[in-house]
C-alpha positions in Angstrom: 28.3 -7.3 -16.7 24.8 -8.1 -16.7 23.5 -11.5 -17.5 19.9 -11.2 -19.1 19.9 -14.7 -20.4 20.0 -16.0 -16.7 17.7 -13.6 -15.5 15.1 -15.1 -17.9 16.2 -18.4 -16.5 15.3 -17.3 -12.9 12.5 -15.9 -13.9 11.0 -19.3 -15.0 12.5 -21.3 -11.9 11.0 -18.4 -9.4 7.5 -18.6 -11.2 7.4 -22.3 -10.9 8.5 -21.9 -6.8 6.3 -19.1 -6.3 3.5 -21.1 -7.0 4.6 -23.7 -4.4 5.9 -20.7 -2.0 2.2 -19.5 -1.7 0.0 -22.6 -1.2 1.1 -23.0 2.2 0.5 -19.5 3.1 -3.3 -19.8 3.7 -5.6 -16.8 3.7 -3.0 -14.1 3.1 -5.8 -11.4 1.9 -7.5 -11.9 5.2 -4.1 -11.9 7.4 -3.2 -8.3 6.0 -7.5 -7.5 5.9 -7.4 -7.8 9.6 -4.0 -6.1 10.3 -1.5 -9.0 9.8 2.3 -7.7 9.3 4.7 -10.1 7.5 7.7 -7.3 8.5 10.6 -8.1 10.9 11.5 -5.3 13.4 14.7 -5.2 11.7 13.8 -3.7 8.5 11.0 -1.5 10.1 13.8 0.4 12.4 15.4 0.9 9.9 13.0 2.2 7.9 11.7 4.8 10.3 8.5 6.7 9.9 6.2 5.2 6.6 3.2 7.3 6.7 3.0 9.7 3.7 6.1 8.1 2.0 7.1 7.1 -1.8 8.2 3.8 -1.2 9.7 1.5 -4.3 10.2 -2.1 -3.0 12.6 -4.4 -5.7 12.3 -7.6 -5.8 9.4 -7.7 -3.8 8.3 -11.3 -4.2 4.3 -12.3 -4.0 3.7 -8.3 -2.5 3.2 -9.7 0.9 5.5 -7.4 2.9 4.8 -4.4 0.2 1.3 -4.4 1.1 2.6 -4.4 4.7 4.7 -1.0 4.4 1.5 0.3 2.8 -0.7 -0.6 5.8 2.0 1.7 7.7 1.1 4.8 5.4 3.7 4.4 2.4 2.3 5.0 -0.8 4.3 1.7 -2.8 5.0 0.0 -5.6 6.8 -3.2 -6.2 8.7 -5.0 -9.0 9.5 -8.3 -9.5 10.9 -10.4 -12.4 8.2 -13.1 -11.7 5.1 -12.7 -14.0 3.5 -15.6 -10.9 4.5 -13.7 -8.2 3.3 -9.9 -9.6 -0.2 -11.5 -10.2 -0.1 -12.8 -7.0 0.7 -9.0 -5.7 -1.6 -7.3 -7.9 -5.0 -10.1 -6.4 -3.4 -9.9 -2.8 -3.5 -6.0 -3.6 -7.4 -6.0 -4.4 -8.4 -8.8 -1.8 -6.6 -7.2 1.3 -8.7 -3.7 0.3 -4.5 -2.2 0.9 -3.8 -0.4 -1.9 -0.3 -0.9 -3.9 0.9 -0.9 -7.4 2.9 -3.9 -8.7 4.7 -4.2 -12.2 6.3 -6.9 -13.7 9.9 -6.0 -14.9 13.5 -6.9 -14.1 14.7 -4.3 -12.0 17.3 -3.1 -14.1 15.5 -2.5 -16.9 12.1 -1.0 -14.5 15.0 1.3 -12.6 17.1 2.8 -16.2 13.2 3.9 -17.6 11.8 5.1 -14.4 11.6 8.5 -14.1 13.8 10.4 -12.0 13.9 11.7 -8.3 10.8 10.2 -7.9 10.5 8.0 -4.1 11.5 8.7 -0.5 12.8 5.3 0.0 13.8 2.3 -2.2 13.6 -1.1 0.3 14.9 -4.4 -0.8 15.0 -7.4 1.7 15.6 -11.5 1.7 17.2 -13.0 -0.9 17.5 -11.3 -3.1 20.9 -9.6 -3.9 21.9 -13.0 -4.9 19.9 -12.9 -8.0 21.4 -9.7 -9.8 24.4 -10.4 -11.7 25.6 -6.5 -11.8 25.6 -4.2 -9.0 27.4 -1.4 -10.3 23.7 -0.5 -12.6 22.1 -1.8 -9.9 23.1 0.7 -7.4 23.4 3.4 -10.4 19.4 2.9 -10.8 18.5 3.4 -7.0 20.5 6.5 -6.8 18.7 7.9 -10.2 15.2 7.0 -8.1 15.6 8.6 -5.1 14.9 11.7 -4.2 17.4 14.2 -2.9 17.5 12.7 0.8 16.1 9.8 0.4 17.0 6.2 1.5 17.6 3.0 0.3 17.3 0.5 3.0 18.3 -3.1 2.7 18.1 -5.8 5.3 19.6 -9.2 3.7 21.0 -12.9 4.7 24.9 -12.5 5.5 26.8 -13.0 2.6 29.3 -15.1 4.8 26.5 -17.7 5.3 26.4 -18.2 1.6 29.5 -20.0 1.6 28.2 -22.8 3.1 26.0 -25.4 2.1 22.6 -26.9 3.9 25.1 -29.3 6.0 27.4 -26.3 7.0 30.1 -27.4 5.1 32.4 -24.6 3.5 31.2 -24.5 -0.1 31.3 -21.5 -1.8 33.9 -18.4 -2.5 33.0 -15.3 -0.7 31.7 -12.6 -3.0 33.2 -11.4 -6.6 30.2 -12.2 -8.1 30.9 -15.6 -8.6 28.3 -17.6 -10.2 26.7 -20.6 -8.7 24.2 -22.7 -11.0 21.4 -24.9 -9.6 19.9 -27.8 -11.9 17.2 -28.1 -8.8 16.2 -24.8 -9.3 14.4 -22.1 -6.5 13.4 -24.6 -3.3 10.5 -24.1 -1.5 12.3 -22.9 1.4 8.5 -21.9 3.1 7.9 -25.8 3.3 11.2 -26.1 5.4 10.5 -23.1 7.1 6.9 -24.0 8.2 5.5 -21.6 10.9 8.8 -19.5 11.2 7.9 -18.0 8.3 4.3 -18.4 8.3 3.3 -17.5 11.6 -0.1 -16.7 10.7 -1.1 -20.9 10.0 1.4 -22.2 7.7 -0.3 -25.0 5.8 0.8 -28.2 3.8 0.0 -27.1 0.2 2.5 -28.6 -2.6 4.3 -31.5 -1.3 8.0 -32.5 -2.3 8.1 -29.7 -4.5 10.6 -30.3 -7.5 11.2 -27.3 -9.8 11.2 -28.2 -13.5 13.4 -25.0 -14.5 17.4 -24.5 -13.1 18.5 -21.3 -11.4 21.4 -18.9 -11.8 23.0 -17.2 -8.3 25.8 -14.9 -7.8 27.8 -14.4 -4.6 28.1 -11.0 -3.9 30.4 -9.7 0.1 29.4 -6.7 1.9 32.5 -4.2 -0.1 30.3 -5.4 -3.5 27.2 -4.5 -2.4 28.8 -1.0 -0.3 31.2 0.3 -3.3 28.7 0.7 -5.8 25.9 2.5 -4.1 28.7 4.9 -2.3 30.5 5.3 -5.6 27.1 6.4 -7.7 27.0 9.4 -4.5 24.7 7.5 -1.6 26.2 8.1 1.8 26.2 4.7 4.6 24.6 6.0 7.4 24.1 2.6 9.0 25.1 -1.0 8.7 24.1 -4.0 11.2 25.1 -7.5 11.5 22.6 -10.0 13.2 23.3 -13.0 14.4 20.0 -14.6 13.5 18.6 -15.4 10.2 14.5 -14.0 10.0 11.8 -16.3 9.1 14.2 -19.0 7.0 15.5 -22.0 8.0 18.4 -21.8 5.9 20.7 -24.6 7.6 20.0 -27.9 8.8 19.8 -28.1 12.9 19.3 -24.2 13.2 17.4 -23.6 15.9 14.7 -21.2 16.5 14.1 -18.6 18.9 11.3 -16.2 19.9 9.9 -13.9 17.1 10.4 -16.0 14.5 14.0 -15.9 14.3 16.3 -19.1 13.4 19.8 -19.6 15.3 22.6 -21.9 14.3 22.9 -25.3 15.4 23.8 -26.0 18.8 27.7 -25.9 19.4 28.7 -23.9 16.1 30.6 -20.9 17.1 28.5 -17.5 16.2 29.4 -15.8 13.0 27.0 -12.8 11.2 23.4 -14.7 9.9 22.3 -11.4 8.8 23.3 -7.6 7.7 20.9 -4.6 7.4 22.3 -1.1 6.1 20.8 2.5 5.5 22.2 4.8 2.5 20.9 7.9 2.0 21.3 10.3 -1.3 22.5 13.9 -0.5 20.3 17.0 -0.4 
């Protein structure tokens, strides 16, 4: 059942961070100007060929890896519920010279007024299944966008690391949509991420960023995020489990490792950091 009234709640917690999220990122417009990528080669394989594709990113954040896609030949646009962030997107948009078109909306109200059968590929990434407190429209919406044979594609952190907390201790249920509330609100995860995630020149920016507003999480496993796009007639084609987290240093001790990537601590037996998948819509 959808929870509006803590979507409105994000909404104000993720404006607030995204304002902190972007001052360490430097010259962005100039990073993407001169052929910067913020994409992972995860979500790019699966992806496949870009060039001359309808693309719909969700939840795509300040537009950074949007305007990446459409550096590759994808014709975008991106939604977000932050009214900070889809500025953000729309002035990165113009300053970068890449074009893309960016609209502030929760995605379940942009996806049950958009028309129809209209993009190649739907792409969500990072973060941000966590959000959405219904998958069953959710998934309903990205089937009613996608062309006949199209794709949704979806590279995300594990849900089994979301049942621990920053000090690896067990936490949290697995999945069911359980809700988690935060009275600290979104964390400016790109300050404790530094140059893994800003690779281009991460600088200082905000320091010991508070946010003023509380945020609203749900814990959703692999079956709740599978059933509902199979069950609304989108096929699995693929689904990947990595053993690194991209970008985010989402644990303390995690270690990193070459392109970017963060590993657990030293000594902690493996488990999955990360999952991709690939569904595609008959015809």
């Amino acid at each position: 059942m959808l929870k509006k009234d803590l979507h409105e709640a994000n909404r104000l917690s993720w404006n607030a961070a995204t304002r902190a999220h972007n001052s360490h990122k430097g010259d962005q417009a100039r990073f993407l100007r001169e052929g910067g990528s913020t994409l992972f080669p995860e979500e790019l394989e699966l992806l496949g060929e870009l060039r001359g594709r309808s693309l719909l990113h969700l939840q795509c954040n300040s537009g950074q890896d949007t305007l990446s896609l459409a550096a590759r030949g994808a014709t975008v646009t991106g939604v977000d519920i932050s009214d900070e962030a889809i500025d953000f997107a729309s002035s990165l948009s113009a300053n970068s010279g890449i074009p893309g078109t960016f609209e502030r909306s929760d995605v379940y109200d942009w996806l049950a007024s958009a028309p129809p059968a209209r993009f190649d590929l739907v792409f969500c990434s990072y973060g941000v299944i966590g959000w959405l407190s219904d998958l069953n429209p959710w998934a309903q919406g990205i089937s009613r966008v996608l062309k006949p044979g199209g794709r949704f594609v979806y590279v995300e952190f594990h849900p089994v690391l979301w049942m621990f907390d920053e000090k690896l201790r067990l936490a949290f249920p697995y999945g069911g949509g359980h809700l988690v509330s935060e009275a600290v609100g979104v964390g400016d995860y790109v300050a404790k991420s530094g140059e893994g995630l800003v690779h281009w020149g991460y600088e200082e920016g905000v320091r010991d960023f508070k946010n003023p507003h509380p945020s609203h999480g749900f814990q959703w496993g692999l079956g709740d995020v599978l059933n509902p796009l199979m069950r609304h007639g989108l096929l699995l084609e693929r689904l990947e489990e990595y053993g690194y987290a991209n970008g985010c240093q989402i644990l303390e001790g995690m270690r990193e490792a070459p392109g970017h990537r963060f590993l657990l601590p030293e000594g902690v037996p493996e488990f999955p950091l990360m999952f991709g998948l690939s569904v595609r819509k008959p015809g």
